[in-house]
NUPAKE-624326 format. One record per atom (N, C-alpha, C, O): y, z, x; residue in one letter. Coordinates in steps of 0.1 Angstrom, whole numbers, padded with zeros to 4 digits, always signed. Each point is the difference from the previous one (the first is absolute). Example, Ala and Ser with C-alpha at 12.3 -4.5 7.8 and 13.67 -1.06 7.14 Angstrom:
<recs>
-0057+0078+0132a+0012+0000-0009a+0012+0000+0009a+0000+0007+0010a+0011-0014-0014s+0011+0000+0009s+0011+0008-0008s+0011+0001+0005s
</recs>
This chain:
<recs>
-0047-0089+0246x+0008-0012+0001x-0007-0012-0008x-0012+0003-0003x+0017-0014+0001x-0004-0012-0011x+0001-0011+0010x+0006+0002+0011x-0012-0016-0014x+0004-0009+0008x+0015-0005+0005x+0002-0008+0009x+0007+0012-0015x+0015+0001+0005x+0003+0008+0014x+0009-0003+0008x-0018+0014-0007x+0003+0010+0008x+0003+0010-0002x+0000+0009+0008x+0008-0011-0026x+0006+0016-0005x-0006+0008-0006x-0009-0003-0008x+0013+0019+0012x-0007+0011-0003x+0005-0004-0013x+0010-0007-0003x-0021+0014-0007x+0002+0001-0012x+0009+0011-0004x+0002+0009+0008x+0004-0010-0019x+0013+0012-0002x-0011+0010-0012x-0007-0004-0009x+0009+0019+0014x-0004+0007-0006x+0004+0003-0011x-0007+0009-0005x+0014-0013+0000x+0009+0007-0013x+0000-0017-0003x-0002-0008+0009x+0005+0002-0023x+0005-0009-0007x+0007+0000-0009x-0002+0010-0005x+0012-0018-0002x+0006+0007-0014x-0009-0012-0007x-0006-0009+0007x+0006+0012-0022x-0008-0005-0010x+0001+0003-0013x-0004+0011-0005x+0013-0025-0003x+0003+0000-0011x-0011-0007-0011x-0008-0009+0003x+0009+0014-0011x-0013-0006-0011x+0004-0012-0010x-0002+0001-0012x+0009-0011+0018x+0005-0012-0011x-0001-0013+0004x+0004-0007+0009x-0012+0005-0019x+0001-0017+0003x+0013-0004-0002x+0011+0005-0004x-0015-0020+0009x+0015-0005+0013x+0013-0006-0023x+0009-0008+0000x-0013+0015-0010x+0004-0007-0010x+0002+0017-0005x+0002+0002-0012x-0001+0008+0019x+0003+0013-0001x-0010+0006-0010x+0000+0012-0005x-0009-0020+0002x-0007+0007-0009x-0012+0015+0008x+0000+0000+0012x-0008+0008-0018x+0000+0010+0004x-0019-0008+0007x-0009-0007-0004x+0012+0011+0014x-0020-0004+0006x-0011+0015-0009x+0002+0012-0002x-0012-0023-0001x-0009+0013-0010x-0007+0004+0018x+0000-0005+0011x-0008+0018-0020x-0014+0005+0008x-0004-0006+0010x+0003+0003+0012x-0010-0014-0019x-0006-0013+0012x+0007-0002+0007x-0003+0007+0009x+0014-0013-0006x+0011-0008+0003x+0001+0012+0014x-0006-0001+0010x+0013+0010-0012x+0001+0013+0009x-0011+0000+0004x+0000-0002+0012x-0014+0006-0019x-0012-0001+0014x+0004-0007+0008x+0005+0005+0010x-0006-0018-0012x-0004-0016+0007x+0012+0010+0014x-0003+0007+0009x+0015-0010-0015x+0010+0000+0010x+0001+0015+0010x+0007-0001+0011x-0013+0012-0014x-0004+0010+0008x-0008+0002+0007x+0000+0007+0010x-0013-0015-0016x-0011-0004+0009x+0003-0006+0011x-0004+0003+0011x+0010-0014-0013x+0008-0008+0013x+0007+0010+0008x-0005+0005+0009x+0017-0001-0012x+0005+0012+0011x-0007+0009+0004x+0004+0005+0011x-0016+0001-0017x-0012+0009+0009x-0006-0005+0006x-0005+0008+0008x-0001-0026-0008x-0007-0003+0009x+0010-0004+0013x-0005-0005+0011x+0018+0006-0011x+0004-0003+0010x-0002+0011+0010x+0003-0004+0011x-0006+0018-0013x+0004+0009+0005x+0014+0010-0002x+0004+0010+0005x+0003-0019-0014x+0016+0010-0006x-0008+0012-0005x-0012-0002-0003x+0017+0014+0001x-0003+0015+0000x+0007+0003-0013x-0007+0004-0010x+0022-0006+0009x+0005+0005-0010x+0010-0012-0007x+0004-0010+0006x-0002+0013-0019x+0008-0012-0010x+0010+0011-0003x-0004+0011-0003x+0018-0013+0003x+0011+0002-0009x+0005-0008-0006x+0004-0012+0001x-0007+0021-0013x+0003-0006-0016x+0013+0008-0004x+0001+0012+0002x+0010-0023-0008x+0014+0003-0004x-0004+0008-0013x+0010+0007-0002x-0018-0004-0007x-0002+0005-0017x-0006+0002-0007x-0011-0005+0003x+0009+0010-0013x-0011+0001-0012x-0001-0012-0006x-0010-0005-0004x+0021+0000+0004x-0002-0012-0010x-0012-0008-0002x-0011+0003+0006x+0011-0017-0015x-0017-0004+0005x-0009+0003-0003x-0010-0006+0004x+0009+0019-0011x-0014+0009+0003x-0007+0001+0012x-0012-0003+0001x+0021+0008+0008x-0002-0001+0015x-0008+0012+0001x-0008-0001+0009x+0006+0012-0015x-0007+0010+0003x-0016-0002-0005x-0011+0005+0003x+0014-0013-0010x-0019-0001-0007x-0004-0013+0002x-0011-0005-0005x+0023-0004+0016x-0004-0014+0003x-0004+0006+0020x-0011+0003+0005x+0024-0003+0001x-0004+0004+0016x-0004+0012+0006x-0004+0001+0011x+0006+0009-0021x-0007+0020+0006x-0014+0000-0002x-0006+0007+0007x-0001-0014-0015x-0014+0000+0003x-0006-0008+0007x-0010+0002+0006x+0015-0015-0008x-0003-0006+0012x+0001+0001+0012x-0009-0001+0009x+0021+0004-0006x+0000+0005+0016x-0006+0010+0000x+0005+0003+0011x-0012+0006-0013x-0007+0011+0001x-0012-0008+0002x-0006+0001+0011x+0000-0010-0021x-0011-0004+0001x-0005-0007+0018x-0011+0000+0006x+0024-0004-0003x+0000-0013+0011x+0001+0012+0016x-0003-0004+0011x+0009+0018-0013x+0002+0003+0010x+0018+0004+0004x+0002+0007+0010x+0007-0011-0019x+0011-0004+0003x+0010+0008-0003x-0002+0002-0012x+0011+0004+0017x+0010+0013+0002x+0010-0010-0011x-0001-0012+0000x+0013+0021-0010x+0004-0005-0006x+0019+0005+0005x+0001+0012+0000x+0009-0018+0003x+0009+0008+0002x+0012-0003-0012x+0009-0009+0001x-0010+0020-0012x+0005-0001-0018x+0013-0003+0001x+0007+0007+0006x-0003-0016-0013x+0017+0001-0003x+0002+0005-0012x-0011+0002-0006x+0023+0000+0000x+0003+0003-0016x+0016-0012+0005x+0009+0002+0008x-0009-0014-0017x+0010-0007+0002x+0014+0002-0006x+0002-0008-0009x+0008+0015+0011x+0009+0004-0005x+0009-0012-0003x+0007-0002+0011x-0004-0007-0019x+0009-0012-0004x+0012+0004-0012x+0003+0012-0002x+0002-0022-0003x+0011+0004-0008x-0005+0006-0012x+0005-0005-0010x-0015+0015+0006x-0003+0004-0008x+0004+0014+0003x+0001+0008-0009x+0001-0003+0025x+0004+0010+0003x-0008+0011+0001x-0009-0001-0009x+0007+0013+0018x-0010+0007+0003x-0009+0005-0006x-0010+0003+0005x+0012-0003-0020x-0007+0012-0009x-0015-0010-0005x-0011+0002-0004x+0021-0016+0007x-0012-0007+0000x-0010-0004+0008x-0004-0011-0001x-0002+0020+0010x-0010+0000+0006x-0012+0008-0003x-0011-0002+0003x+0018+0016-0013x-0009+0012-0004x-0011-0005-0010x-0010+0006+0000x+0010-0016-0006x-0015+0000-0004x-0011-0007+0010x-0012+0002+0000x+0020-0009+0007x-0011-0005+0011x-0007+0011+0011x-0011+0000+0004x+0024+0011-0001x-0009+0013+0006x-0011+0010-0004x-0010+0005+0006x+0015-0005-0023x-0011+0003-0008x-0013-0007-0003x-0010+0006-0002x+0011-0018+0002x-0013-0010+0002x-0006-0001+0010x-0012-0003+0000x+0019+0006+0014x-0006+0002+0013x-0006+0013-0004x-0010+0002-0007x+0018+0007+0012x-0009+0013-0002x-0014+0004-0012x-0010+0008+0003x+0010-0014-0014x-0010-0001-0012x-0010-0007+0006x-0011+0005+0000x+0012-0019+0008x-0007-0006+0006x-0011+0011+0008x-0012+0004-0003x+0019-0001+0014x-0007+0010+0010x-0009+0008-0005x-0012+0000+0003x+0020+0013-0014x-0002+0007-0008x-0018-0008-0004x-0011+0001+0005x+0016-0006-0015x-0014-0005-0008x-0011-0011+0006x-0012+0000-0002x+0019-0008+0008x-0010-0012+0005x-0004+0005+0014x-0012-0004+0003x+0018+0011+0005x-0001-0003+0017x-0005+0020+0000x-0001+0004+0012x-0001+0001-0018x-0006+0016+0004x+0011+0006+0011x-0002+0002+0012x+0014-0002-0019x+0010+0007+0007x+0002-0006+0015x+0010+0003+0008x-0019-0012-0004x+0004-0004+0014x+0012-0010+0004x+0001-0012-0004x+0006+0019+0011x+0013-0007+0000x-0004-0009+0018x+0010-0001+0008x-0018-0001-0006x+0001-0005+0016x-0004-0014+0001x-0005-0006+0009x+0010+0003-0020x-0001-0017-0004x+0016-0004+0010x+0002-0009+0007x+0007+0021-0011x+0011-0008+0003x+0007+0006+0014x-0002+0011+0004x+0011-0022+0002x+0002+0005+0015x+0017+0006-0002x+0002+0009+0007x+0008-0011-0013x+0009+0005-0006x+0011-0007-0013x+0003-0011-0004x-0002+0020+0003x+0013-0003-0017x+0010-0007+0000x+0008+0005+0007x-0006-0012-0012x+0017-0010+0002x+0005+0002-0010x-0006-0005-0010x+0016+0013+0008x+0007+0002-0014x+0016-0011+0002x+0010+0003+0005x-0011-0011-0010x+0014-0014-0003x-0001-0008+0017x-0002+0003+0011x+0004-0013-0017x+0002-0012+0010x+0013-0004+0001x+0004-0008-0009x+0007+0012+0019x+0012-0013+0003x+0006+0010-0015x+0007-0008-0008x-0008+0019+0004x+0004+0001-0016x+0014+0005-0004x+0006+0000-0011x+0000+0005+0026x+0016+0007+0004x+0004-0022+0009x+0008-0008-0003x-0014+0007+0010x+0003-0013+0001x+0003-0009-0006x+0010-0007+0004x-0019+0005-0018x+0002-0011-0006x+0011+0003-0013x+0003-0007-0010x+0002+0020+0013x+0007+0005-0010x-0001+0002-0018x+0008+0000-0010x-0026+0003+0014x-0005+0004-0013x+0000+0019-0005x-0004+0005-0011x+0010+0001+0021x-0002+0018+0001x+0014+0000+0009x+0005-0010+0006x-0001+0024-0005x+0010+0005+0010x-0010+0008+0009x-0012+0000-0004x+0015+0007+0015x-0010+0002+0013x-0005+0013-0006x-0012+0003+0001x+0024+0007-0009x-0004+0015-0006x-0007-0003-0012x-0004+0011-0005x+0000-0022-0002x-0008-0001-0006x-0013-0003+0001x-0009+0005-0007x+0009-0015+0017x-0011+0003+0010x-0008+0007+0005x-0012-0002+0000x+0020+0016+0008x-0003+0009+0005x-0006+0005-0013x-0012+0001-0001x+0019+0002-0008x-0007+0012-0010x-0012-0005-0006x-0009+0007-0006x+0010-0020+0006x-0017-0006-0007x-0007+0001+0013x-0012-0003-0001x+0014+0005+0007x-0009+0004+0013x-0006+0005+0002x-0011-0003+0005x+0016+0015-0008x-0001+0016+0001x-0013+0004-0013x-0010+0006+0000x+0017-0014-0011x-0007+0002-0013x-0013-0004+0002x-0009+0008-0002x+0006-0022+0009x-0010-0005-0001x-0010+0013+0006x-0009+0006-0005x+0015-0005+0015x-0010+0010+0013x-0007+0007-0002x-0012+0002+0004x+0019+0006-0015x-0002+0009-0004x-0014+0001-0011x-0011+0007-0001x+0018-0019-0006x-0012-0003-0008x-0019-0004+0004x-0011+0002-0005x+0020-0008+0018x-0018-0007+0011x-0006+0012+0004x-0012+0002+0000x+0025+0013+0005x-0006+0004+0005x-0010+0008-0011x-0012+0000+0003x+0016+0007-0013x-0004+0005-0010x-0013-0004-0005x-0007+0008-0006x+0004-0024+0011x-0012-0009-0009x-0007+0005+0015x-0012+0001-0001x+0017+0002+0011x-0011-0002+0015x+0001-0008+0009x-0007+0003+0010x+0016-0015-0011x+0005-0006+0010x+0007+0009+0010x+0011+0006-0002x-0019-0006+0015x+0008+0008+0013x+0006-0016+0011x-0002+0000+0012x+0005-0006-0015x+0005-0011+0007x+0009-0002+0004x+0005+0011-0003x+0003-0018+0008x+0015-0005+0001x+0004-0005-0012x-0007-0008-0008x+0020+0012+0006x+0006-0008-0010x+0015-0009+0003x+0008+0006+0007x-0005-0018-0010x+0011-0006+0010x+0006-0008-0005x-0007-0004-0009x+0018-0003+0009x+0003-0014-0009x+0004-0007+0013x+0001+0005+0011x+0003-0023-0016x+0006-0008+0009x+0012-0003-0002x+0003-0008-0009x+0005+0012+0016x+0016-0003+0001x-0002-0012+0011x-0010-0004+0005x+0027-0001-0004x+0002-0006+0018x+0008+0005+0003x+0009+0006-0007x-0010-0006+0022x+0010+0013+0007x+0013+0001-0003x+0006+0011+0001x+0001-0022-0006x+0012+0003-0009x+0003+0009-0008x+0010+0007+0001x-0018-0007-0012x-0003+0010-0007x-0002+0017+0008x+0005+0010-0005x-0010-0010+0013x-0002+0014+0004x+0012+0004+0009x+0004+0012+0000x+0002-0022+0007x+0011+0002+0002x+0015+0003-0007x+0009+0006+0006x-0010-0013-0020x+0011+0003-0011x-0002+0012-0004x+0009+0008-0002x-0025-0003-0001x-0006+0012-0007x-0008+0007+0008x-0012-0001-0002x+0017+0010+0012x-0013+0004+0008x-0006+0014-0004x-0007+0007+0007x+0012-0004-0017x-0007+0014-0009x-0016-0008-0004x-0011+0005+0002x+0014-0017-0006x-0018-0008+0000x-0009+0007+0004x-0009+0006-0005x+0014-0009+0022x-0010+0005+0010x-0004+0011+0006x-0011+0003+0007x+0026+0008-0011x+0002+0014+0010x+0000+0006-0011x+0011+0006-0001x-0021-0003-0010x+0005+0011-0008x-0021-0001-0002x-0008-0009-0004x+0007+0028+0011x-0012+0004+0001x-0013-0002-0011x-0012-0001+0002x+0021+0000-0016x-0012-0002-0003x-0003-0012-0011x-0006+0000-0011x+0014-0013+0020x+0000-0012-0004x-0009-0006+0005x-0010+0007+0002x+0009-0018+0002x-0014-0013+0006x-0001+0008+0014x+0008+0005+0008x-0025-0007-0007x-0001+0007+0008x-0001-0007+0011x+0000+0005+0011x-0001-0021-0014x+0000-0004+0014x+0013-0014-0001x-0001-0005-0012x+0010+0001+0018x+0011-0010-0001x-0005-0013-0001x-0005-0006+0009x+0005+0002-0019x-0005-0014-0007x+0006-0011+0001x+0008-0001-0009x-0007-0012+0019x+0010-0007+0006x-0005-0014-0006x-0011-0002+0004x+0017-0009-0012x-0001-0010+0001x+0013-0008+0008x+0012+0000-0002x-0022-0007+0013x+0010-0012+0010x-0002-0012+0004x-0007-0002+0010x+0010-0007-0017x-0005-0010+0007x+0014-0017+0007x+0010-0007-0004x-0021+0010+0015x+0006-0008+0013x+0010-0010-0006x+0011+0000+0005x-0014-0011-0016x+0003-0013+0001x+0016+0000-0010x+0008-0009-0001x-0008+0027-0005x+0013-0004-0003x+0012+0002+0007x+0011-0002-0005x-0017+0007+0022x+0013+0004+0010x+0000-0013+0006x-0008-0003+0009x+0018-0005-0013x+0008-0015+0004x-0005+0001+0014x-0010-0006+0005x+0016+0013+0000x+0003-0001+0019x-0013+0005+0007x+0001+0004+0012x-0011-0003-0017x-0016+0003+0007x-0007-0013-0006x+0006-0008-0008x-0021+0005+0015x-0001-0003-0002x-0015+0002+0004x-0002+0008+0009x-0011-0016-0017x-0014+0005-0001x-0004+0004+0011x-0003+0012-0002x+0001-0015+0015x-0001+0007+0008x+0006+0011+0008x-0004+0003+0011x+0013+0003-0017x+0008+0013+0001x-0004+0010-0012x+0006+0010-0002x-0020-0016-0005x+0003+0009-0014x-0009+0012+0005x-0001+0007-0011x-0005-0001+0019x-0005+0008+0001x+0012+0015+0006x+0000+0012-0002x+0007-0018+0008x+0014+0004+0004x+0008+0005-0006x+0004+0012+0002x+0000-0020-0014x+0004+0000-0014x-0004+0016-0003x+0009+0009-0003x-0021-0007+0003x-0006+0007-0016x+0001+0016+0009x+0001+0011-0006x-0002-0012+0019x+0003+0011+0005x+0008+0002+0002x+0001+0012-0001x+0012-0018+0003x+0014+0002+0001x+0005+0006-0018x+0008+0008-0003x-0016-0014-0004x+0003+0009-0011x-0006+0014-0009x+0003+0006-0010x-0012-0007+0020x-0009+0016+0000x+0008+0008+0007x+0002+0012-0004x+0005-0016+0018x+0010+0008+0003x+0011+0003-0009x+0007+0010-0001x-0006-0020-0004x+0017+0003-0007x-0003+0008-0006x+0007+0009+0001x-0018-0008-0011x-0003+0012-0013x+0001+0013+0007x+0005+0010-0004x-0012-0014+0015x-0006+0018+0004x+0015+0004+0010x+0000+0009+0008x+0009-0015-0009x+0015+0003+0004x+0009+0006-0011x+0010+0007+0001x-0018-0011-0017x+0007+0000-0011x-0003+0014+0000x+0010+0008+0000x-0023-0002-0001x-0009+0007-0007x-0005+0008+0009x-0003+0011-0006x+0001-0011+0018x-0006+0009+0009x-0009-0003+0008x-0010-0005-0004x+0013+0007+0021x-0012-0005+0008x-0011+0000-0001x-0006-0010+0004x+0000+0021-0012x-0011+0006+0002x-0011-0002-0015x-0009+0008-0004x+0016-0023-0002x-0010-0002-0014x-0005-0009+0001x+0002-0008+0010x-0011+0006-0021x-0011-0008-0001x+0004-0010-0004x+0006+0001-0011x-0005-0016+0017x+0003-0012-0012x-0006-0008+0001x-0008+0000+0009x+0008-0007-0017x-0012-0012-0006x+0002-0006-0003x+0002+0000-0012x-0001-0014+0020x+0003-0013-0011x-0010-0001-0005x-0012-0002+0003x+0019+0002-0017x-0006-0003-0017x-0002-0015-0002x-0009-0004-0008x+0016-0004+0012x+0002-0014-0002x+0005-0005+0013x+0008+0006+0008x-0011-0018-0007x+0002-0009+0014x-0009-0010+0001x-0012+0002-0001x+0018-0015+0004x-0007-0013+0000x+0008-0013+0002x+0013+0002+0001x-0016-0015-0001x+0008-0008+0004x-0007-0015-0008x-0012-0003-0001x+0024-0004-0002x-0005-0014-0011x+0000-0008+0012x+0004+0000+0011x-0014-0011-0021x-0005-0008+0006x+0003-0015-0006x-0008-0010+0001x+0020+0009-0007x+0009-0007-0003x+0012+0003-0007x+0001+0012-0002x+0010-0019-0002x+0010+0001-0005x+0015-0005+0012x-0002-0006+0010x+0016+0014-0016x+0005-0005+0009x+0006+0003+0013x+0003+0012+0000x+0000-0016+0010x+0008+0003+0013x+0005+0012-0006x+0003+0001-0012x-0002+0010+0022x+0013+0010+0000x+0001+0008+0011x-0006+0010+0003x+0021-0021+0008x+0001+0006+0011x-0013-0005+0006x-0006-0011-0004x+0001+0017+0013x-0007-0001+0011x-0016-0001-0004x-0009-0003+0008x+0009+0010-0025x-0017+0003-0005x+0000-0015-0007x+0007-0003-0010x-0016-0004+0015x-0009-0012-0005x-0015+0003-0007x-0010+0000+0006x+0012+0002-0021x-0014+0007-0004x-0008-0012+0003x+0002-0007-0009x-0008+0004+0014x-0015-0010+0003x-0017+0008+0000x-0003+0012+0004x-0002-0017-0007x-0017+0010+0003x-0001-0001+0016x-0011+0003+0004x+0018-0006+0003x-0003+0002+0012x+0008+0011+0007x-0005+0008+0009x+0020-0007-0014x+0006+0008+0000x-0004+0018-0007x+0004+0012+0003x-0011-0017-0011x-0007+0011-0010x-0006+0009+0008x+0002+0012+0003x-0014-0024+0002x-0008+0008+0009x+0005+0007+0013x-0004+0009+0007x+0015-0015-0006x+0004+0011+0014x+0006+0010-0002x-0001+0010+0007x+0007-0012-0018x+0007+0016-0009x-0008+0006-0001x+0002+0009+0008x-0017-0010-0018x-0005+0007-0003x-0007+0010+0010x+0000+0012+0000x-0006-0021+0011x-0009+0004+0016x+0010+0016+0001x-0004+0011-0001x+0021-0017+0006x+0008+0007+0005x+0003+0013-0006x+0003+0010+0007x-0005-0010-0023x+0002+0010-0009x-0012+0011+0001x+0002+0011-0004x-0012-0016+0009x-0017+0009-0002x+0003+0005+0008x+0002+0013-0001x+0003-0023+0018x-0003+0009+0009x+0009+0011+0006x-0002+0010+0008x+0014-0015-0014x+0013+0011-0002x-0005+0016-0005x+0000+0011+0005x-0004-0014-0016x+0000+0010-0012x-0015+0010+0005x+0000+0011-0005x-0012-0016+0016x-0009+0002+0000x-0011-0004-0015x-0008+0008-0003x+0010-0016-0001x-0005-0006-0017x+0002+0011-0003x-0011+0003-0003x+0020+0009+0000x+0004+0005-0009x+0010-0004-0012x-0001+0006-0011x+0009-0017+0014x+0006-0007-0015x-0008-0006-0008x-0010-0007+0001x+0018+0013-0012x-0008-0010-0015x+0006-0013+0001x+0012-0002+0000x-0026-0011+0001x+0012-0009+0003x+0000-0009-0019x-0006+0003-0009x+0015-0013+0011x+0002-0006-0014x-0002-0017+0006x+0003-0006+0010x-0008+0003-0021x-0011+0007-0008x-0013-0012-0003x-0001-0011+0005x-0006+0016-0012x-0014-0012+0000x+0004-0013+0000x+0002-0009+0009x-0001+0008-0023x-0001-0015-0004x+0016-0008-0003x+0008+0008-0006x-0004-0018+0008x+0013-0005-0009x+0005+0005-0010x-0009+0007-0004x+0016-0006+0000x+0005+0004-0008x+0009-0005-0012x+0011+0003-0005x-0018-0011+0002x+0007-0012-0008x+0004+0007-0016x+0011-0005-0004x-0015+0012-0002x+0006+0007-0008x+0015+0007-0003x+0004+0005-0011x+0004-0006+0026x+0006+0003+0004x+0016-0005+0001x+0003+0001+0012x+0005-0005-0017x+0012-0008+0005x+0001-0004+0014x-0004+0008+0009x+0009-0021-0008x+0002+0002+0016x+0004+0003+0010x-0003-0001+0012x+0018+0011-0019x+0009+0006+0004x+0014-0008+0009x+0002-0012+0001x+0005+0023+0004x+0010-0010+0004x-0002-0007+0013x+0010-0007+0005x-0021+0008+0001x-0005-0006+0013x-0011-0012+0000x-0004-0008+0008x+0000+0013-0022x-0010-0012-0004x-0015+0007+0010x-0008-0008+0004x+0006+0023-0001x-0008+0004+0004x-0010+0011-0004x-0009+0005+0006x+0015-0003-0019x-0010+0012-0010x-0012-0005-0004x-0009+0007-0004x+0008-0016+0005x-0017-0008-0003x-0007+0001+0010x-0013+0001-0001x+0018-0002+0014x-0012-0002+0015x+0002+0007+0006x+0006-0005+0010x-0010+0020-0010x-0006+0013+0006x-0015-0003+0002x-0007+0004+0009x+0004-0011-0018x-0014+0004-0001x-0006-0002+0018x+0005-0008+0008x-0015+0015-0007x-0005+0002+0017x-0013-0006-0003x-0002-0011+0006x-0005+0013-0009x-0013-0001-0001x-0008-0012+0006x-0012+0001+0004x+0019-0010-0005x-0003-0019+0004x-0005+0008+0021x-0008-0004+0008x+0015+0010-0009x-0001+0004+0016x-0010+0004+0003x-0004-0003+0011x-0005+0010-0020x-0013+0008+0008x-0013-0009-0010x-0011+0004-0002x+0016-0015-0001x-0014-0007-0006x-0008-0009+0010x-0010-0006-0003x
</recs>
């Protein structure tokens, strides 16, 4: 716990761009990983290769102690465009890291990527499959998983129920865009939509929210008032819901970012809470 009183979240998400989208060098990523390892955070999920994220944050976090959980970002460039970044992961391992793959705690293959209606769900699935195969090949025995929201698994639930797809159900939810809840219900929230999936998909699987977090400004919606005060009770409610098993979102502001239609894509950032 921090002088707030909040447990620290085990998992964080963590993008590498200054707030002008430009890409953070080397240093830049030290500075800012050092800080999440001295808080005690465990593991960083990273959305991509991009950035030179593998030869900026994979040896650093190795150096610092820090579990890495990989994405390959699947955007309107469409799936095939993630294959050189798996190949630079794997080469990475391969040559820099002596085959040891225990840097990382598991695989995110596309973010929101049947969501944001950048892939169809069977294309999905089959870059899935592809990828797996390939990790497994290189030596990765890990999970492999992407983040949908349960909407998605419920339009496409072959996602979830087809054996040798993601091995564990990859859930991004968060509280502040269900109008009629509100931050102090968000721990409620995130389990009521762990049920929904494992209603989608089967009692008896694994799921994980991949993403989950709450702003700390922008505007009214319904009953969620993003405030940092409000934040902080989301966030408390979300740890102790999940058992700090959610990845929560995410470090820093996000000013890089549009502000979206809520005026709330900039203030995820959590971090102000455990300083």
């Amino acid at each position: 716990a921090n002088s707030n009183g909040l447990r620290v979240p085990e998992t964080i998400t963590y993008s590498p761009y200054h707030d002008d989208s430009t890409c953070k060098d080397a240093d830049a990523v030290r500075a800012d990983l050092s800080t999440i390892a001295a808080k005690g955070i465990k593991t960083v999920r990273i959305y991509n290769t991009d950035c030179n994220t593998i030869t900026t944050v994979e040896p650093t976090a190795r150096d610092l102690g820090l579990k890495i959980d990989q994405g390959f970002w699947i955007g309107p460039l469409g799936a095939d465009s993630i294959d050189s970044g798996v190949q630079e992961l794997i080469d990475w391992v391969s040559n820099e890291n002596g085959n040891d793959w225990s840097l990382f705690s598991i695989i995110t293959v596309g973010n929101e990527a049947v969501y944001g209606n950048h892939i169809d769900a069977p294309t999905l699935l089959s870059k899935i499959k592809e990828v797996k195969k390939k990790l497994r090949a290189a030596g990765w025995n890990g999970s492999v998983t992407t983040a949908e929201t349960p909407s998605t698994y419920s339009g496409y639930p072959e996602l979830c129920t087809d054996s040798d797809g993601i091995d564990v159900i990859g859930v991004n939810a968060h509280p502040y865009f269900n109008a009629a809840g509100s931050a102090s219900d968000s721990g409620d929230f995130i389990n009521a939509q762990i049920e929904t999936v494992k209603g989608i998909c089967g009692s008896n699987v694994n799921v994980r929210i991949t993403e989950t977090g709450y702003p700390s400004s922008g505007d009214t919606n319904g009953n969620q008032v993003p405030t940092k005060e409000n934040q902080a009770i989301a966030i408390e409610q979300i740890i102790d819901a999940t058992n700090n098993k959610a990845v929560m979102f995410t470090m820093y502001d996000d000013y890089w970012k549009a502000p979206g239609p809520y005026n709330v894509e900039q203030h995820f950032g959590i971090f102000h809470l455990f300083e």
